[in-house]
C-alpha positions in Angstrom: 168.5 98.2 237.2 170.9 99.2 234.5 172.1 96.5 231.8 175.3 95.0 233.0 176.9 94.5 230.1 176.1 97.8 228.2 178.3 99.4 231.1 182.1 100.0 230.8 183.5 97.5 233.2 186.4 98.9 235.0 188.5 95.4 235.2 188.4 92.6 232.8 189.1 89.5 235.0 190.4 86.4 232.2 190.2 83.3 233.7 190.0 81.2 230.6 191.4 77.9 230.8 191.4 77.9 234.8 189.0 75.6 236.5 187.4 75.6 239.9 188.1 77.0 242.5 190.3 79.3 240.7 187.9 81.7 238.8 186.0 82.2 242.2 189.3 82.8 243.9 190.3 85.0 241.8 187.1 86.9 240.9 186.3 87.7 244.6 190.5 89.1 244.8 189.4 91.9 241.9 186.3 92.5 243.4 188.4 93.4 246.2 189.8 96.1 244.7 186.7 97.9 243.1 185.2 100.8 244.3 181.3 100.8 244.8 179.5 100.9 241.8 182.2 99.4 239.6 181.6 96.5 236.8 183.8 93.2 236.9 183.9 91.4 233.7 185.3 88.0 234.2 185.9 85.5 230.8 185.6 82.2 232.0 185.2 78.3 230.0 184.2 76.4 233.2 180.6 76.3 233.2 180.3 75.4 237.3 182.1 78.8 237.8 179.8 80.5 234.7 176.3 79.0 235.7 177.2 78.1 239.6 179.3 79.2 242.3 180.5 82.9 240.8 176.5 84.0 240.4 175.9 82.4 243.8 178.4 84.6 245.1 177.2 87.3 243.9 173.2 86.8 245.3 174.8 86.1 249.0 177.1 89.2 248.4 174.0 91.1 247.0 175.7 92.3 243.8 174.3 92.7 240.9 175.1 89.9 237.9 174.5 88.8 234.5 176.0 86.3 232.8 176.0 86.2 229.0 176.9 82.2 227.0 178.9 82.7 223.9 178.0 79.6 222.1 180.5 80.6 219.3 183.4 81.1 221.1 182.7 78.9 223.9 183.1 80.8 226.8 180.5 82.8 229.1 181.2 86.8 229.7 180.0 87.4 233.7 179.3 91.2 234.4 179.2 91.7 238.7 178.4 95.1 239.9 180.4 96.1 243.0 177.9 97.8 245.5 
């Protein structure tokens, strides 16, 4: 499998500052609108969404995810794969 966040993601989702359910909410709505084979990048600061229900999602939906920390600027960087 390629490496998610090496690829150009077609949408960058910013849900910084939002807290659940929001950034679930709103990253299933732009997933929506992706064709097959595109790359969601979502910036989130709420670690349920980060290291819970958004990669979650993703495993029932059967989409490809990584999800990288950024312990310096305090905020996680989530790369979903539309398939």
């Amino acid at each position: 499998m390629a490496d998610l966040k090496t690829m150009e993601p077609k949408e960058t989702l910013d849900v910084l500052g939002r807290v659940c359910p929001y950034p679930l909410v709103l990253t299933k709505k732009a997933l929506q609108k992706l064709e097959s084979g595109d790359v969601l990048k979502v910036l989130t600061d709420a670690p349920a969404s980060a290291e819970d229900t958004i990669p979650r999602f993703c495993e029932k939906q059967g989409y490809p995810v990584e999800v990288v920390k950024l312990e310096d600027k305090g905020y996680w960087e989530i790369y979903i794969q539309k398939k």
